[in-house]
DSSP file (Angstrom, degrees, kcal/mol; ACC not computed):
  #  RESIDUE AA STRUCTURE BP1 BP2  ACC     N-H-->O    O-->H-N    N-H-->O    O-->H-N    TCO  KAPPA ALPHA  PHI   PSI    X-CA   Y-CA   Z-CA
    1    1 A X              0   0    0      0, 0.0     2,-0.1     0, 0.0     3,-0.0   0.000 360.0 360.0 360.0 132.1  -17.7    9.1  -10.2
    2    2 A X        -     0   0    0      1,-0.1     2,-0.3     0, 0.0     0, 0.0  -0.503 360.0-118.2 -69.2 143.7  -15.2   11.4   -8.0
    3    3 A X        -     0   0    0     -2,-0.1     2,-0.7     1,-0.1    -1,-0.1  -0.610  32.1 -90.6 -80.6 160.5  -11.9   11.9  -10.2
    4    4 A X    >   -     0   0    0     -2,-0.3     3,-5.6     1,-0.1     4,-0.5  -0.667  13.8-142.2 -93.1 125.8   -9.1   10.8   -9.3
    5    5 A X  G >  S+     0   0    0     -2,-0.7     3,-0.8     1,-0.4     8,-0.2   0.830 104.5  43.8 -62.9 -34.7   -6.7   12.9   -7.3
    6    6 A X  G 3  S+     0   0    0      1,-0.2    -1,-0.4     6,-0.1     3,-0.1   0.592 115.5  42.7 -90.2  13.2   -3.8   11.3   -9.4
    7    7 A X  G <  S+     0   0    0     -3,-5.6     2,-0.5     1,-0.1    -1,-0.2   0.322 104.8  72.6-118.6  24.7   -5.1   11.4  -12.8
    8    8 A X    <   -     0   0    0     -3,-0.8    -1,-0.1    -4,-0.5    -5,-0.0  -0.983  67.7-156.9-118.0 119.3   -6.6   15.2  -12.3
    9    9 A X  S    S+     0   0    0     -2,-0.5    -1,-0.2     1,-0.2    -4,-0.0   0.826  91.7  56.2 -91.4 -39.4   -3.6   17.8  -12.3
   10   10 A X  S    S+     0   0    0      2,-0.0    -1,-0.2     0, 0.0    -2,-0.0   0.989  95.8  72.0 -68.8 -39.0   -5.6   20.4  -10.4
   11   11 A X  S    S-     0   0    0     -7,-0.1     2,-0.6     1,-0.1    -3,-0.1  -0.365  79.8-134.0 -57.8 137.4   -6.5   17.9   -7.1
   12   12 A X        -     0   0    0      1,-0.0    -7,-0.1    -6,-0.0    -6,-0.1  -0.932  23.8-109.8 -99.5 120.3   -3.7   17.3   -4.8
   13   13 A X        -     0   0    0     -2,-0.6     2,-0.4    -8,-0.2    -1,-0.0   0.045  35.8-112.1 -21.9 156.3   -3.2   13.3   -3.7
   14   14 A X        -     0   0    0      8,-0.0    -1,-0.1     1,-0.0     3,-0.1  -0.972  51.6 -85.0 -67.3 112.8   -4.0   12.6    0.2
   15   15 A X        -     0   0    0     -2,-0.4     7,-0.1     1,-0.1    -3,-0.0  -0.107  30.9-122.1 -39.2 123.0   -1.1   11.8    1.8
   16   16 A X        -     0   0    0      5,-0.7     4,-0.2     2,-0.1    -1,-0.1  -0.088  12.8-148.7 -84.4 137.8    0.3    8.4    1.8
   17   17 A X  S    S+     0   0    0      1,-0.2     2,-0.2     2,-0.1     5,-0.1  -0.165  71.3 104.2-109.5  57.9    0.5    7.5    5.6
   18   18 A X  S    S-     0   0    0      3,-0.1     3,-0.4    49,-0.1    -1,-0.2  -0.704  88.9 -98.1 -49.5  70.5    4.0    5.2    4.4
   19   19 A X  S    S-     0   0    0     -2,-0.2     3,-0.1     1,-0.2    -2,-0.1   0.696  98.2  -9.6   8.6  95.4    7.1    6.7    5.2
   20   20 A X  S    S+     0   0    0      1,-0.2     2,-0.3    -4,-0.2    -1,-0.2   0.556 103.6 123.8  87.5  -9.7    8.6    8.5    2.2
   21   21 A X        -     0   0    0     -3,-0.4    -5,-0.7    -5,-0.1     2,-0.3  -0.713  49.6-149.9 -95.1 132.6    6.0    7.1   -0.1
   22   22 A X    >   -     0   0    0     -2,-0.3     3,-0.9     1,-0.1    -5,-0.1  -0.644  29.8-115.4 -97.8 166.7    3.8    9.3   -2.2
   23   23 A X  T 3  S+     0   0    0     -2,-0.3    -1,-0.1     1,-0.3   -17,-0.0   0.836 122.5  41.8-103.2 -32.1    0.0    8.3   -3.4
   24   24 A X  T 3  S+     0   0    0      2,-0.0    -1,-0.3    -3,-0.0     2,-0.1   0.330  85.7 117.3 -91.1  13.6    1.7    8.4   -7.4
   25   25 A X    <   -     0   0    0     -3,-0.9     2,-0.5     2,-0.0    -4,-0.0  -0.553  41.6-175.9 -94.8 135.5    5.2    6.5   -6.4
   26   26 A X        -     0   0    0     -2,-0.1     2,-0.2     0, 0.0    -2,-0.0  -0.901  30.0-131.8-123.7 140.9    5.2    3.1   -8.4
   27   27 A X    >>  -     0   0    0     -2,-0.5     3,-6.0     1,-0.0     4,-1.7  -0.746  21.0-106.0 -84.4 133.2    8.7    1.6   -6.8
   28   28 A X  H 3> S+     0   0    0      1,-0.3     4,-1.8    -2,-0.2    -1,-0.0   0.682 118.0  64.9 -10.4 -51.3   11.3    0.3   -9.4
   29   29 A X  H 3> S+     0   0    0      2,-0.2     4,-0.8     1,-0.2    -1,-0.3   0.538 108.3  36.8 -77.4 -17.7   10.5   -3.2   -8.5
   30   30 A X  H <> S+     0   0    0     -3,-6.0     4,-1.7     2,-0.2    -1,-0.2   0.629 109.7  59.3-108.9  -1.7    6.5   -3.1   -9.9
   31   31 A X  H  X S+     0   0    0     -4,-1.7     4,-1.1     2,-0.2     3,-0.4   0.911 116.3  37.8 -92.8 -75.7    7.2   -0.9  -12.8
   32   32 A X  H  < S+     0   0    0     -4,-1.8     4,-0.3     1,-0.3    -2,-0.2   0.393 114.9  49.1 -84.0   4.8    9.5   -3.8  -13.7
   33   33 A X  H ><>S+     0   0    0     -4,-0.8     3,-2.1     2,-0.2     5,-1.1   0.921 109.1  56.8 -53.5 -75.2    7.3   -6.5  -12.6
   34   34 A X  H ><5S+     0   0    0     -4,-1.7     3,-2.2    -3,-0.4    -2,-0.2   0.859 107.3  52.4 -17.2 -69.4    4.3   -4.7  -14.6
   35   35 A X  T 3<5S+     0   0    0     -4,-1.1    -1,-0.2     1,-0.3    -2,-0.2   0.609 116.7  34.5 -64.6 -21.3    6.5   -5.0  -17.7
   36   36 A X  T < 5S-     0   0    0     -3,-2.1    -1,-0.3    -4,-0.3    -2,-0.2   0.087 103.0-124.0-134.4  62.4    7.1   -8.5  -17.3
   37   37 A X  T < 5 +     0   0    0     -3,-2.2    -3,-0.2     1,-0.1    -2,-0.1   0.796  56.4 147.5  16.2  61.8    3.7   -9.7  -15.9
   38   38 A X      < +     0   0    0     -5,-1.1     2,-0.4    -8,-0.1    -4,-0.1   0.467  53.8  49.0 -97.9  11.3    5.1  -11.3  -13.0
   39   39 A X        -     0   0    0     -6,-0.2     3,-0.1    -5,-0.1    -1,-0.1  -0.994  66.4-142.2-128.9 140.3    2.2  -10.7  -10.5
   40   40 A X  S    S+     0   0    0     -2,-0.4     2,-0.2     1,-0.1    -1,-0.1   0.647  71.6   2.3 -86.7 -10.0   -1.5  -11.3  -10.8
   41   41 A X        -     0   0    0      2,-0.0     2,-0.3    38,-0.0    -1,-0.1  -0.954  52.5-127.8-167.2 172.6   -3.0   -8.5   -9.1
   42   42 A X        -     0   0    0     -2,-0.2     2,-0.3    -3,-0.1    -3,-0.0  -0.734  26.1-160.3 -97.5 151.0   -2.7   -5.4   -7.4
   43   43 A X        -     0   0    0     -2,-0.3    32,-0.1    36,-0.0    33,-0.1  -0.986  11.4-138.7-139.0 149.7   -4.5   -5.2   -3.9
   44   44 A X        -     0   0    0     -2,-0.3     2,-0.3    31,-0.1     0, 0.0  -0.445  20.8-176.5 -63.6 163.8   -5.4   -1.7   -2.2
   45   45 A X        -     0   0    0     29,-0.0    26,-0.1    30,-0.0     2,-0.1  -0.772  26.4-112.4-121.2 154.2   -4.9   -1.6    1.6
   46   46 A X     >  -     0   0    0     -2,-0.3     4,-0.9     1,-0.1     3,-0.3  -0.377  17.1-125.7 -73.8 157.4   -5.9    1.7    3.8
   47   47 A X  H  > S+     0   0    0      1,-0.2     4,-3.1     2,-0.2    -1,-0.1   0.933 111.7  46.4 -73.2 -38.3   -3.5    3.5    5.2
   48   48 A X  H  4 S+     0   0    0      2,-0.2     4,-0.3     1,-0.2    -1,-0.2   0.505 113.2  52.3 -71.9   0.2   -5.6    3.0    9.1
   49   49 A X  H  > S+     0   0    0     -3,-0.3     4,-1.0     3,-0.2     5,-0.3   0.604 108.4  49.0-120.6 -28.0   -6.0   -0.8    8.4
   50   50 A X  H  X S+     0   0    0     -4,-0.9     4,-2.2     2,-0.1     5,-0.3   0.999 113.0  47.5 -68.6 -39.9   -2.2   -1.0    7.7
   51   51 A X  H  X S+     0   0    0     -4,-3.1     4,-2.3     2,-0.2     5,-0.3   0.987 115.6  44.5 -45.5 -61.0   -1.6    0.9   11.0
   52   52 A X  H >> S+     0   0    0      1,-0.3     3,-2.3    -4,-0.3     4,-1.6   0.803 111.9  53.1 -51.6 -80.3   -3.9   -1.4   12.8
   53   53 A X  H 3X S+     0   0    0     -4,-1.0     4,-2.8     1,-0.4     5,-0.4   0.823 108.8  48.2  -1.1 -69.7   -2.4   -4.4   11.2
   54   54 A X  H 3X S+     0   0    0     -4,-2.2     4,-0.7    -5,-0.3    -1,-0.4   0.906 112.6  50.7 -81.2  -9.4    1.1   -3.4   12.2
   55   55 A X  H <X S+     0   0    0     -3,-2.3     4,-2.0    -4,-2.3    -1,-0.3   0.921 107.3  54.8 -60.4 -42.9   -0.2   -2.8   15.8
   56   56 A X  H  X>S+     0   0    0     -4,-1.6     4,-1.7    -5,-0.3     5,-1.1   0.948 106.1  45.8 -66.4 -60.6   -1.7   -5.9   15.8
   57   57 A X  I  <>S+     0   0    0     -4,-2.8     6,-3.5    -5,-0.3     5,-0.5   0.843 113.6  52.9 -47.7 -12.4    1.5   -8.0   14.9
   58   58 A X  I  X5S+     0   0    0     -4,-0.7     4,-2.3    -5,-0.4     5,-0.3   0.927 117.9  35.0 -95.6 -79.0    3.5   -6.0   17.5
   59   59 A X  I  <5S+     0   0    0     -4,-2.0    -2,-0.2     1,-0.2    -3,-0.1   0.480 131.2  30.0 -59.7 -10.6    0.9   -6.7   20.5
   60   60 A X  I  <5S+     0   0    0     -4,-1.7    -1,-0.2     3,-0.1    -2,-0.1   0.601 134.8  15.2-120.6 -39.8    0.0  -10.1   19.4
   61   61 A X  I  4<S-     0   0    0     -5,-1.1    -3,-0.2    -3,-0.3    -2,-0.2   0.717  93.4-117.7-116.6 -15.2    2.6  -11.8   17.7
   62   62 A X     << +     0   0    0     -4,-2.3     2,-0.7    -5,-0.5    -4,-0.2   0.616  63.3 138.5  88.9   3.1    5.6   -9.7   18.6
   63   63 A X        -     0   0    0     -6,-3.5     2,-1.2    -5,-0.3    -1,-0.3  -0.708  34.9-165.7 -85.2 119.0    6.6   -8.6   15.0
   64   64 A X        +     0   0    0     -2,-0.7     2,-0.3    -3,-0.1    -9,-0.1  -0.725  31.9 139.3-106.7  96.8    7.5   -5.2   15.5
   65   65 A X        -     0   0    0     -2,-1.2    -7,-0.1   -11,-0.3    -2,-0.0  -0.783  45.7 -97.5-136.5 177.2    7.5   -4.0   11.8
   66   66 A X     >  -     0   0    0     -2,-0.3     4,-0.6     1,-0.1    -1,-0.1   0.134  44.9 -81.0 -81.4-169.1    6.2   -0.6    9.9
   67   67 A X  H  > S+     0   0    0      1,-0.2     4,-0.8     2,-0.2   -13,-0.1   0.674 128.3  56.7 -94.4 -24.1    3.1    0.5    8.0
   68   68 A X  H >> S+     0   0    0      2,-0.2     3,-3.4     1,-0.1     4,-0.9   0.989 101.1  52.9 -51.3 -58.9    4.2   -1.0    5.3
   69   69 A X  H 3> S+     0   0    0      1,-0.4     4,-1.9     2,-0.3    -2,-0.2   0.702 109.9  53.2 -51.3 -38.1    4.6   -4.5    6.9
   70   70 A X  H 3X S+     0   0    0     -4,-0.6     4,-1.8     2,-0.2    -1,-0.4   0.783 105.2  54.6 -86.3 -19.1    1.2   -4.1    8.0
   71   71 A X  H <X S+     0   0    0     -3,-3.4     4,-2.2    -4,-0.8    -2,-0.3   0.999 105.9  54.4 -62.9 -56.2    0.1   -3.3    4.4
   72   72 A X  H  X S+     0   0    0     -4,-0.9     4,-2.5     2,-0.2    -2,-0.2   0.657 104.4  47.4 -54.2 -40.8    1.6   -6.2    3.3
   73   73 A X  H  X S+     0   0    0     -4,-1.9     4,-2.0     2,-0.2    -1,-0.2   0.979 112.1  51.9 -78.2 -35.8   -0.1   -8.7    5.5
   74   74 A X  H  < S+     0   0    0     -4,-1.8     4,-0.4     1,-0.2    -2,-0.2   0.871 109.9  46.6 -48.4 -40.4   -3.3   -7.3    4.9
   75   75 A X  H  < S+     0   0    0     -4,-2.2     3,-0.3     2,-0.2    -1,-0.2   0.948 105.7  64.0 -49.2 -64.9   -2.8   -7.4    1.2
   76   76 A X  H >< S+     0   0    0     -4,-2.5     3,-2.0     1,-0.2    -2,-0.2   0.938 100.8  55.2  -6.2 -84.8   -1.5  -11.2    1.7
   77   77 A X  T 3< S+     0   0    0     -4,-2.0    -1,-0.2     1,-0.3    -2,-0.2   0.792 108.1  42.7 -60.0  -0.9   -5.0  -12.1    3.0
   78   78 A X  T 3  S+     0   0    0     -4,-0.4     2,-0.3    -3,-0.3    -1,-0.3   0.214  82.9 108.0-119.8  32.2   -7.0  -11.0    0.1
   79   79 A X    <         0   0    0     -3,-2.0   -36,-0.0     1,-0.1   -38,-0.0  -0.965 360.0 360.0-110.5 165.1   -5.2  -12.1   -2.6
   80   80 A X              0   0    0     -2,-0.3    -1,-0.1   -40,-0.0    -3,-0.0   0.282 360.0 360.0-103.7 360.0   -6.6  -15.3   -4.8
């Protein structure tokens, strides 16, 4: 098993391709969501399948939104 860039001091993270976002940044709103189990799971998305994803909404549907936005609906469809 590779270690993991964030739990290993000497490895440096890959860069997050999400504006201002770092590969260790937990945002306010899930560190306190974590603390009072209000979600039922985390889901990964890539940084290229959120790009693609928000390309796609812009050429297809006309939602012109960020890489995040595109995380987010991919993450949408895979959750249970």
């Amino acid at each position: 098993m590779d270690p993991s860039p964030l739990l290993t001091p000497s490895l440096r993270p890959p860069p997050c391709p999400l504006q201002g976002w770092t590969p260790d940044f937990i945002p306010k709103v899930l560190e306190d969501a974590q603390a009072l189990n209000l979600y039922d799971e985390l889901v990964a998305v890539s940084g290229p399948e959120s790009i693609a994803t928000a390309k796609l909404l812009a050429s297809k549907e006309g939602i012109f939104t960020g890489i995040s936005g595109g995380a987010t609906m991919v993450g949408s469809g895979r959750g249970e």
